[in-house]
MARDREN-416304 format. One record per residue (C-alpha): z, y, x; residue in one letter. Coordinates in steps of 0.02 Angstrom, whole numbers, plus 50000, padded with zeros to 5 digits. Layout:
N
R      w      v      u  r
R      Z      Y      X  a
...
***
This chain:
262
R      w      v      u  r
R  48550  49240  49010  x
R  48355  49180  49002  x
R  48335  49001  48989  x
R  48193  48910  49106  x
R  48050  48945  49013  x
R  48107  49142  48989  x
R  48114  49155  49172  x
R  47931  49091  49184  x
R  47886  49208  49057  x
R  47963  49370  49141  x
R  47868  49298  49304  x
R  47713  49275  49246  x
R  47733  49473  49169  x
R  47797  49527  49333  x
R  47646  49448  49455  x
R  47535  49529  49324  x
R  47625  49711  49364  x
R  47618  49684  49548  x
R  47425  49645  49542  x
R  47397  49795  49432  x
R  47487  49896  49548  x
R  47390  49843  49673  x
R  47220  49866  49571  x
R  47276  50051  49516  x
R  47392  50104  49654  x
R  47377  50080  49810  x
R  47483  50233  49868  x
R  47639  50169  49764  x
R  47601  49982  49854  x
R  47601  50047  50010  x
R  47782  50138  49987  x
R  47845  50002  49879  x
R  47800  49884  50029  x
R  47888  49997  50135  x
R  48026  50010  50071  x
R  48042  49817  50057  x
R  48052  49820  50244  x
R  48170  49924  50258  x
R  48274  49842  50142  x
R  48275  49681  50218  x
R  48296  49770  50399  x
R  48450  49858  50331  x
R  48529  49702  50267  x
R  48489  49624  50441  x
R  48566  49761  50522  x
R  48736  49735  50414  x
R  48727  49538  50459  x
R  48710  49597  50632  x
R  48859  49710  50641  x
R  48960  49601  50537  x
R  48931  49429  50583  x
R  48944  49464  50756  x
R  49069  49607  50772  x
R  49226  49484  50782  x
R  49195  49368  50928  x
R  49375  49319  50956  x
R  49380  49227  50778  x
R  49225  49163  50763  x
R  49226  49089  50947  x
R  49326  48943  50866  x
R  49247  48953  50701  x
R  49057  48953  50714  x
R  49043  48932  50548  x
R  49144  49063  50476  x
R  49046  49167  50601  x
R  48882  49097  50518  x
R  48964  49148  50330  x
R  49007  49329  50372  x
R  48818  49369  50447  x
R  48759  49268  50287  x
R  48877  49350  50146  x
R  48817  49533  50217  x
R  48606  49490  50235  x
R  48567  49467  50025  x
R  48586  49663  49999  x
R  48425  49673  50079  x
R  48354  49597  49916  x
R  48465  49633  49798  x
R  48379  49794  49811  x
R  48222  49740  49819  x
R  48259  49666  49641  x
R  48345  49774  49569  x
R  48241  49943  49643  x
R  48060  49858  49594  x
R  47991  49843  49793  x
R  47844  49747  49837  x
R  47936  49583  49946  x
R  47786  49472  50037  x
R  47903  49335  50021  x
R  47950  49363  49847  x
R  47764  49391  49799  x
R  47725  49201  49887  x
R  47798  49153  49721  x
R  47773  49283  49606  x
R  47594  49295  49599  x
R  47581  49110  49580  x
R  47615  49091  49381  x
R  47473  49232  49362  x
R  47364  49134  49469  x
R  47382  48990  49361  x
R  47366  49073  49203  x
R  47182  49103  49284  x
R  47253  49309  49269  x
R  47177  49334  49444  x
R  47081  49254  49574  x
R  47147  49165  49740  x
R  47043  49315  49841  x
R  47161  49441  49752  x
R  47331  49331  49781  x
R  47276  49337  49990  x
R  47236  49548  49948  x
R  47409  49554  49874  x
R  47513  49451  50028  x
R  47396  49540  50161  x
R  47440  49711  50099  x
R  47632  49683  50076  x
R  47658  49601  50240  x
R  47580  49748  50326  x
R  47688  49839  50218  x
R  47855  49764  50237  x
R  47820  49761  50431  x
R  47792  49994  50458  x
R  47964  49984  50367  x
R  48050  49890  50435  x
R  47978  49923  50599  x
R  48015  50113  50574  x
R  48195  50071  50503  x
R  48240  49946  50666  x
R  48189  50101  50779  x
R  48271  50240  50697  x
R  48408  50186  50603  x
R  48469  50047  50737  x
R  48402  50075  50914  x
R  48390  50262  50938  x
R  48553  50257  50842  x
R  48616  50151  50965  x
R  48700  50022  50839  x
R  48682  49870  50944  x
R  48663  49967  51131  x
R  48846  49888  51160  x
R  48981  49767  51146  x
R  48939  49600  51083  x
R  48794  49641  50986  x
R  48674  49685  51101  x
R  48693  49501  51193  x
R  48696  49446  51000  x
R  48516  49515  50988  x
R  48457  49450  51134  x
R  48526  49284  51100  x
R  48435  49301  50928  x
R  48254  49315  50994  x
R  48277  49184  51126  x
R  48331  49051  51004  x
R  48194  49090  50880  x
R  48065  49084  51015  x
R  48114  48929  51104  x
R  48126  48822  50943  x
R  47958  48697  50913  x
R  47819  48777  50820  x
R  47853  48622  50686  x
R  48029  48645  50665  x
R  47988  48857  50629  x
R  47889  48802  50497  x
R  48023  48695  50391  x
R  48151  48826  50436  x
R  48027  48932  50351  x
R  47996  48840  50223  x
R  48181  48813  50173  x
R  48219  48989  50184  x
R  48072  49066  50050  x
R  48125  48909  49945  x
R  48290  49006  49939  x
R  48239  49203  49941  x
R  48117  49157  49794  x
R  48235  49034  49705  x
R  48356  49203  49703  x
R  48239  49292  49620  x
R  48211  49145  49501  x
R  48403  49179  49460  x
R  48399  49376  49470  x
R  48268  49348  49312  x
R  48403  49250  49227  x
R  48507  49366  49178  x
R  48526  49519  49086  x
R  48648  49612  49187  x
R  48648  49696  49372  x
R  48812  49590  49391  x
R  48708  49429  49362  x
R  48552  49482  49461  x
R  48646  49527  49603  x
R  48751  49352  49592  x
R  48590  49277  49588  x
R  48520  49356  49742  x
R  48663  49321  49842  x
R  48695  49137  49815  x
R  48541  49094  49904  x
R  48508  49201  50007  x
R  48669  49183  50108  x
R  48646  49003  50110  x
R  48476  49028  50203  x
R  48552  49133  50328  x
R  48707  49004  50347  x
R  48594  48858  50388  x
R  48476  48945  50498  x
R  48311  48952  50413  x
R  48180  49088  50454  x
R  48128  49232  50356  x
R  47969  49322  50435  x
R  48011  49500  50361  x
R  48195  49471  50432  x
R  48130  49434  50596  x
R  48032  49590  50585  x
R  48205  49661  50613  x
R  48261  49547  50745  x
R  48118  49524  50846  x
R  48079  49674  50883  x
R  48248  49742  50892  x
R  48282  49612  51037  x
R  48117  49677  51118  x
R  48179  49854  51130  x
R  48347  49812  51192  x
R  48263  49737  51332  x
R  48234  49532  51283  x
R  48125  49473  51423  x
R  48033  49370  51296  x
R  47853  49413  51288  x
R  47762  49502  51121  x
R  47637  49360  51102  x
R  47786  49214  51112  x
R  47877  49310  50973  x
R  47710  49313  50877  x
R  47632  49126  50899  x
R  47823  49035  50929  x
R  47896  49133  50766  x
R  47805  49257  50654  x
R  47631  49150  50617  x
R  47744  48976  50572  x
R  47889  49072  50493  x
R  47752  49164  50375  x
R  47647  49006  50337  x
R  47796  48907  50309  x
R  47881  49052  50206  x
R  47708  49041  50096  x
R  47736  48824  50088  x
R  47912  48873  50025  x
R  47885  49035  49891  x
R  47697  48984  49825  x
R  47726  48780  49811  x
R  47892  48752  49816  x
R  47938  48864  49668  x
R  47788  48961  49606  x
R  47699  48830  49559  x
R  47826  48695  49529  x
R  47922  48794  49393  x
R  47758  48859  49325  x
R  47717  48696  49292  x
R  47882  48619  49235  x
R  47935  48781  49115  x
R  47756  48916  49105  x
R  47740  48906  48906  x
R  47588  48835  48845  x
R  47456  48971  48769  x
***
């Protein structure tokens, strides 16, 4: 496996091949970003399904309840990783040791982010409608409530108290991809994804391309809660807090602890 400073190298190299991408290809951004969405969508979908789909044993276990949605969500990016898509949360931290390394300007970090997000949110926008609700995976039984349930707690929770939960979770999503780069092997990467991933999904933190997923998926099966509460309650402190998390929390603190001196 790398060793600290390794992984600092490979991320520095791969924030410098996401901004080039962006410089030379849009087209392939755009798709890459896309298919990020989805990604994360689908693994939502599987948490969904899965963490909810057995309401007579989790009734009296709410936490094993909490383990099965969290052990399915981390496919989402263990193919982002492993399938080279463009992640807005993963670039919070990725672009940082670039940024640092004076490789590109702040103006082009906010470029980057902007165009993901938009990104990530047609795919998994177009993967919540097509592959979930007009396939009707969550129409019935205890998953539609479940959905429901989902978008009125994460609208009715302070705008403060979104923000830390965001903050925790990108800490998480972008110290997995810290470990993915650790190792040589699609065993290890995937180990690496899952570990903390499905602890941010245990605890509860918020991930604003997952809630792409669930928020609007609660809207179309009929959540009461308004468009512009799921926007200023969740999305805007989720994403801020999600950039707290990824940019400070690990881009720059293990640039600066392990980024080899040139």
């Amino acid at each position: 496996m790398n060793n600290p400073a390794e992984i600092a190298d490979a991320t520095l190299r791969a924030g410098e091949n996401k901004l080039n991408l962006m410089r030379n290809n849009k087209g392939r951004l755009a798709v890459a970003s896309m298919m990020a969405g989805a990604f994360i969508a689908f693994g939502g979908t599987l948490s969904l399904v899965v963490g909810f789909g057995f309401p007579e044993i989790s009734a009296g276990n709410p936490s094993l309840q909490k383990f099965m949605a969290g052990a399915m969500f981390p496919i989402g990016l263990i193919l982002v990783v492993t399938l080279g898509a463009e992640l807005f949360t993963g670039n919070n931290a990725l672009l940082i040791p670039a940024f640092m390394r004076k490789r590109c300007g702040a103006g082009e970090v906010v470029k980057n982010w902007t165009l993901v997000y938009l990104g990530n949110f047609v795919g998994a926008m177009a993967f919540t409608y097509f592959m979930v609700y007009y396939c009707g995976l969550t129409a019935n039984g205890p998953w539609h409530d479940a959905v429901l349930g989902i978008v009125k707690a994460k609208t009715s929770m302070s705008w403060g108290v979104v923000l830390v939960k965001g903050i925790g979770a990108n800490w998480c999503v972008c110290l997995a991809i810290w470990l993915a780069l650790s190792s040589k092997s699609f065993t290890g990467k995937a180990l690496g994804c899952w570990l903390p991933v499905m602890a941010f999904v245990v605890l509860g933190y918020e991930h604003c391309i997952a809630n792409m997923f669930y928020l609007p998926l609660g809207l179309m099966e009929g959540s009461d809660v308004e468009v512009m509460k799921c926007i200023t309650a969740n999305m805007i402190p989720a994403t801020l807090g999600n950039i707290i998390g990824g940019a400070l929390f690990v881009g720059c603190l293990h640039s600066y602890l392990h980024l080899r001196k040139q």
